[in-house]
N, C-alpha and C positions, 0 to 999 in steps of 0.2 A: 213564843220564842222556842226553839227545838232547845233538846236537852242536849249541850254539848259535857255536860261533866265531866267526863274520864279524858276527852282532847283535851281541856285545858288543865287537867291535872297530869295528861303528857306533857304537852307542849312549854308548861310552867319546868319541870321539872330538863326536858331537854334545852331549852330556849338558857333557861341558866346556866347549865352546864357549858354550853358551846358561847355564850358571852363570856364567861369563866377563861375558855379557852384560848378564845382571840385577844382579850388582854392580855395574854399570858404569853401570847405571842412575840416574837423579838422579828419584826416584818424585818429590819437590815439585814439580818442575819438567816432567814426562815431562804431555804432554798424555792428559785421561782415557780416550779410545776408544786409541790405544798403548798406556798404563797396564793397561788390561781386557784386551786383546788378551798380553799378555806374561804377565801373572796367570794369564789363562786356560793358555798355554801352559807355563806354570811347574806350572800345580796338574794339569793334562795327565800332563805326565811323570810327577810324584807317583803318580798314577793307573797309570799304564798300568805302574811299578816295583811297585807292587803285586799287581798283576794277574799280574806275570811267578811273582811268590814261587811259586804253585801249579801254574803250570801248565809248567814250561819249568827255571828253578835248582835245585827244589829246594831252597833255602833259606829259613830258619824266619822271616824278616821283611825287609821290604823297604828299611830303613835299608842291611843289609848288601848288600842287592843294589847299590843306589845309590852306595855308599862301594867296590862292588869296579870299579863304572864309573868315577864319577869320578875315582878312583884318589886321597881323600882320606878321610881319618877319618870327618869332619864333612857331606860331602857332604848327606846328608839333610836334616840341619840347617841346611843355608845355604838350598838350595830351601825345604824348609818357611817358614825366617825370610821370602824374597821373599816367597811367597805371604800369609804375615801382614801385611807393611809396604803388601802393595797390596791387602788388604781395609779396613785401617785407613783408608789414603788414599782408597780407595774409598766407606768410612763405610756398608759392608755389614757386619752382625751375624758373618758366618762367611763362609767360601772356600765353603759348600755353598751358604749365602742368595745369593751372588756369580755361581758357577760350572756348580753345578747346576741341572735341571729340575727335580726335586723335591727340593728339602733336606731335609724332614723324612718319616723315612720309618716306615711301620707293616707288619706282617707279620699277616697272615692266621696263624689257630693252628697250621695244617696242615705251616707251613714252619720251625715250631720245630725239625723233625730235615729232613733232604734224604727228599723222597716218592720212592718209585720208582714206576714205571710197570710195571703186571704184570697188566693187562686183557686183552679182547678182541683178537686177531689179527683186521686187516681190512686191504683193498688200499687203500691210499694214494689213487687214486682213486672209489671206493666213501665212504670216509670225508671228502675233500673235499667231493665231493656232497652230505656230509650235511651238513658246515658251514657249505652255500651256502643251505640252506635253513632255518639258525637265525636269531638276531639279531632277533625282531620283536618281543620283550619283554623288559626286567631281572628276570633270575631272581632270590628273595629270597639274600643272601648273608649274615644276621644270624646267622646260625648259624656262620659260619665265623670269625667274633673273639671274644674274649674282652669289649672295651672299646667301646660305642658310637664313641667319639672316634677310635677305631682304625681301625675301617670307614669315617671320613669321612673320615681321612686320605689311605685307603689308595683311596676312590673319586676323592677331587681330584687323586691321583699319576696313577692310571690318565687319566683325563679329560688330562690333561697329555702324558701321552706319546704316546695316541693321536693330540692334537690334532695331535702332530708327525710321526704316521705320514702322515695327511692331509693337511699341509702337503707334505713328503716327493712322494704321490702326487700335487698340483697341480703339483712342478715337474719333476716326470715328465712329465704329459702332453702337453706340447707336443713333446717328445721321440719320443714312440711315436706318435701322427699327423703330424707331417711326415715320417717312417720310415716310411709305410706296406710295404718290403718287408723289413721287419727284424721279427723274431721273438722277441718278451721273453720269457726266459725268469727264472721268480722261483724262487732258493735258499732252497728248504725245510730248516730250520721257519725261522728269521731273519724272513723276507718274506711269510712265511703269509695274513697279513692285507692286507700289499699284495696278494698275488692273486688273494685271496676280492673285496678290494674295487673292481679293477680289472674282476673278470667281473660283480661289481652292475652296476656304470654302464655295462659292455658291454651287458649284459642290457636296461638302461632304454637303450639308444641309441648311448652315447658309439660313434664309430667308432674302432676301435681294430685293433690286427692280432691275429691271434690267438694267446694266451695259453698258455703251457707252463711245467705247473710241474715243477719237478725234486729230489727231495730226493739233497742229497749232501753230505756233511758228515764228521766227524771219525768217525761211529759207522759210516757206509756203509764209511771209508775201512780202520778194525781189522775192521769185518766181513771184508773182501776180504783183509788183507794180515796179517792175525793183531794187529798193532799200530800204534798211531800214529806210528811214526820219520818216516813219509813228510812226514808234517802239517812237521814241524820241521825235514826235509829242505827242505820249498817253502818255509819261514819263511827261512831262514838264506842260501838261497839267493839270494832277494831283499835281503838284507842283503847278500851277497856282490857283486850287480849295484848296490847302491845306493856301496857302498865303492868301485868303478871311475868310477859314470857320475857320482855326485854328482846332482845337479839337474840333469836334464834335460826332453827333450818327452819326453810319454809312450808315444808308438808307439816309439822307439829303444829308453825302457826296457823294455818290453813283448817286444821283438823279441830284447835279451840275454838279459832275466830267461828265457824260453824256450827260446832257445838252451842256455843254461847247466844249465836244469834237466836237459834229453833229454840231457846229458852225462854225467849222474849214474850209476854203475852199479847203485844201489840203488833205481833206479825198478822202484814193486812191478808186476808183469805182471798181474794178478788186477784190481789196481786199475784200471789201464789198460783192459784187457779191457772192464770193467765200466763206465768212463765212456763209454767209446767206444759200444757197447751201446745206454747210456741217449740220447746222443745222436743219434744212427741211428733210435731212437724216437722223438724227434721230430720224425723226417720232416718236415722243413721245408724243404730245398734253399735258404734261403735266411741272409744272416748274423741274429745272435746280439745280442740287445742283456742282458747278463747283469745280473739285479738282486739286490744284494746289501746286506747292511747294513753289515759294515766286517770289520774296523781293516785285515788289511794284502792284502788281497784273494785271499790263496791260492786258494779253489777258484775265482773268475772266470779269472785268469791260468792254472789250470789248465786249464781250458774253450778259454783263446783257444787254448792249446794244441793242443786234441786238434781241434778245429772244423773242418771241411773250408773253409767260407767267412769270410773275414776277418770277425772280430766286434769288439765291443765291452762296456763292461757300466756301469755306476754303483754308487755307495754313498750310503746314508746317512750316514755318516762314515768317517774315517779318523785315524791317529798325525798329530799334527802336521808329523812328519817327511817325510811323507810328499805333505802339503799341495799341498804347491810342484809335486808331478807329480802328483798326482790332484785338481788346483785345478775344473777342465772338467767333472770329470764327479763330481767328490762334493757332496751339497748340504750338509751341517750340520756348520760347525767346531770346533763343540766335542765334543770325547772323552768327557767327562760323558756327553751328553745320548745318547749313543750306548750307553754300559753300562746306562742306565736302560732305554731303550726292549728290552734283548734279554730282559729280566727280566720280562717279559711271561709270565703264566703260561699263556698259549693257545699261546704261541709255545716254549714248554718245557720243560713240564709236561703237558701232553693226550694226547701221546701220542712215539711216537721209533717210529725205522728197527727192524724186526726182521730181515727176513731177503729175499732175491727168489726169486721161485716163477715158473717161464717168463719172461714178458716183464712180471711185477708186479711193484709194488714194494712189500712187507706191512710195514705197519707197526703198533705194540702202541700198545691206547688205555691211558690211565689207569683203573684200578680203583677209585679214590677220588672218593667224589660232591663232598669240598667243591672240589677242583680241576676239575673241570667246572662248577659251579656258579660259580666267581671265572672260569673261562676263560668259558663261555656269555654272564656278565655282562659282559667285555672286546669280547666281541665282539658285543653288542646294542648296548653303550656307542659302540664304533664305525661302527656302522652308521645309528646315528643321527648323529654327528657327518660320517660321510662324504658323507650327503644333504643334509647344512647346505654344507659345503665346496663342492659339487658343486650347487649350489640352480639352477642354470640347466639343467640337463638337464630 
């Protein structure tokens, strides 16, 4: 089991405090945008205690996770109850109608069991290439549900998240042209589509700096080091800088949370080796603006890390916890809208990290047509929506 230590002696110590608070709350009286905002934060944590059950405790549900933090029986049940008492007051149908971007959700047939990926090997660049030149039609996807109603669900969720991929990249761009000497580089797969759609509107004009994609992620990371300890090493660690610094500016934290890591004796060398490597590849001599989509920003912070020039980077979102120091540079507050958008099946399902061969990076496509056909559809879907967002180019 990874060493979550310093998390749970965060999340013990915030998780009470903000239980503390929402009792403390008078909802009849608590004005409606606070009311939302505290809900939201409340159905948040719910969310993000669930998410830990699979991937981090080990533990068979997330009541018990909740209950070993708050260090009460009931724990789950008193957040759950808030998040109830401020839907009602709210006079939302559900915490999903409320919280989420898409409440109601439909699955394609394909995703009744987890698809693996066991297609064609091709270079990471070879195969972006080919996805810059998809997108100009909605491939048929009727074949891929069971239930008419399901496809039109499951097209107005899509329609939904992309519109917020696109939202996302409008408030990006002011950021990457007043930068002209700063070098974006976008975390593959997460920001896939951000990067396909950023070289679109390069392509039709936008001036922009030049674009580097990078895929590095939890699968590059057991490639290099046999297993993911490392991933829960950078987690914990950050928990460990958040337990000293508390709420602070974000270059302090940035400048512990790295210090503290390179202290570590379990830093993998293979891994390192290998980011260092990737980075060197992009030849760019110049800083780093790292784009990513969330929650607590491990492989950016690992980036500013290894970086020779002071860099930076952004998120889509982030843990609420987390808010207060990545206020500047993350756009979308709510945690929800952030687990929808990664469940993009272009961004998940198409293809994953196989192996590096020289100075490549090969990655395996999907073998399975109806997962290309829902990812191709994702990605026509946005391409139109990015030219609507973007209508003045």
């Amino acid at each position: 089991m990874p060493d979550n230590q310093q998390e749970m002696i965060f999340l013990t110590r915030y998780s009470q405090a903000r239980v503390q608070l929402y009792e403390q709350t008078n909802i009849a009286k608590c004005p409606k945008d606070t009311l939302f905002n505290l809900g939201q934060e409340a159905s948040a944590i719910l969310k993000y205690m669930d998410d830990l059950q699979d991937e981090t405790f080990g533990i068979d549900n997330a009541e018990t996770i909740i209950d070993a933090i708050v260090g009460t029986e009931d724990a789950y049940e008193r957040l759950a109850a808030f998040v109830g008492k401020v839907v009602k007051q709210l006079g939302a149908v559900s915490k999903e109608s409320l919280f989420y971007l898409c409440p109601e959700s439909a699955q394609p047939t394909v995703f009744q069991q987890t698809p693996e990926i066991t297609g064609e090997q091709i270079s990471l660049n070879a195969y972006l290439d080919y996805l810059l030149q998809q997108g100009n039609q909605l491939p048929d996807i009727s074949h891929c549900f069971t239930h008419q109603r399901d496809m039109e669900i499951w097209q107005e969720n899509t329609r939904s998240v992309i519109q917020e991929i696109v939202n996302f990249m409008r408030w990006m761009q002011p950021r990457l042209q007043q930068h002209p000497a700063v070098t974006p580089v976008f975390l593959l797969r997460d920001t896939l589509l951000v990067y396909l759609g950023f070289v679109w509107l390069q392509n039709q004009g936008m001036q922009l700096p030049p674009l580097k994609p990078l895929l590095l992620n939890r699968t590059v990371l057991k490639y290099c080091a046999g297993d993911t300890e490392f991933y829960y090493t950078m987690a914990d660690t950050l928990y460990d800088t958040l337990n000293q610094q508390g709420e602070c500016d974000l270059h302090v934290f940035c400048h512990d949370y790295i210090k503290k890591l390179f202290a570590h004796a379990d830093l993998p060398q293979a891994f390192w080796q290998v980011s260092k490597a990737q980075l060197d590849m992009l030849q760019t001599g110049q800083p780093l603006l790292i784009v990513e989509t969330g929650v607590l920003a491990s492989f950016p912070l690992w980036l500013l890390a290894l970086a020779k020039e002071k860099s930076s980077f952004v998120l889509y979102a982030t843990a609420p916890w987390l808010l207060p120091i990545y206020k500047d540079i993350t756009f979308q507050k709510n945690y929800h809208y952030l687990i929808q958008l990664e469940k993009l099946v272009i961004q998940d399902y198409l293809f994953q990290f196989h192996h590096f061969l020289d100075t490549e990076t090969i990655v395996q496509k999907t073998a399975n047509q109806e997962i290309e056909s829902l990812a191709l559809y994702e990605l026509a879907c946005f391409k139109e929506l990015l030219f609507q967002g973007f209508s003045t180019l």
